[in-house]
C-alpha positions, 0 to 999 in steps of 0.5 A: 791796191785794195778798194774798201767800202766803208761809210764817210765819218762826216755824213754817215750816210754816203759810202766812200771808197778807201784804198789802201796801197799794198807793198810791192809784191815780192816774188821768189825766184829760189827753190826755197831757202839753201844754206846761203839764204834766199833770194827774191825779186819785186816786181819793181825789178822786173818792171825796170828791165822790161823798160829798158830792153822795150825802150831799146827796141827799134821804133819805140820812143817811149812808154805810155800811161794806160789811162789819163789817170795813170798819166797824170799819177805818173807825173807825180810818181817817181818811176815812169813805168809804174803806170804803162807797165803791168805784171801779174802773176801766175803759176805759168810765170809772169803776165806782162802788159806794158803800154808803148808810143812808137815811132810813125812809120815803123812796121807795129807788127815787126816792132811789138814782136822784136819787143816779145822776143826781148822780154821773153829771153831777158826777163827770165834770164836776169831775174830767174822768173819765167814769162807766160805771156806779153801783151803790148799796147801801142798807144800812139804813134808819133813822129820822132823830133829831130835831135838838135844839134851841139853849138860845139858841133857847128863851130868844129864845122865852121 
């Protein structure tokens, strides 16, 4: 997002802030243009695997908002993971943050390494974009909530 000052139409004499939202960065995983075209990556893709193999680790049982204002902007939002996962880029590959709520009890250390591990080996291999470094916040832990159980289950049971 770009922030902007200028002076409020209204009173003239207050300074607002503008911000204006920027398209998603685009980024290019091709050595250019070949004959059969080029390819590029958003970081909407990107986000979207660092989502699903973080989620896949043992002893995460979510993502979570950097801030209460990206909590609240994440309620609003389509995709959950524009607020707990951040990805610069740089020309060493991507920096990545992404903010997690883990399961109480795991071991946060085993956890936020096996989460590197993944997204080290992943993220360059399905999009072609190379990973610098991956910072992981543990927000939260939480006591995971016991799955109920089918009415169908019980009544095979019975």
């Amino acid at each position: 997002m770009v922030k902007a000052k200028e002076k409020d139409p209204i009173t003239q004499d207050a300074t607002v802030e503008k911000v204006e939202k920027k398209p998603a960065t685009i980024i290019a995983i091709s050595d250019g243009e070949d004959e059969k075209g080029t390819v590029q990556v958003t970081n909407n893709v990107i986000a979207a695997i660092i989502k699903e193999y973080a989620l896949n680790v043992d002893g995460v049982l979510r993502t979570a908002p950097q801030s209460l204002r990206d909590g609240f902007a994440g309620i609003l939002s389509r995709r959950s993971y524009e607020s707990s996962i951040a990805i610069e880029l740089s020309d060493e590959g991507a920096i990545i943050t992404l903010a997690l709520i883990l399961r109480f009890g795991v071991s946060v250390p085993e956890v936020t390494k096996n989460i590197k591990d993944i997204l080290f080996e992943k993220i360059p291999a399905l999009s072609g974009y190379a990973v610098s470094k991956v910072n992981v916040n543990v927000i939260d832990l939480e006591k995971e909530e016991p799955e109920e159980e089918d009415e169908d289950e019980e009544e095979k049971t019975e």
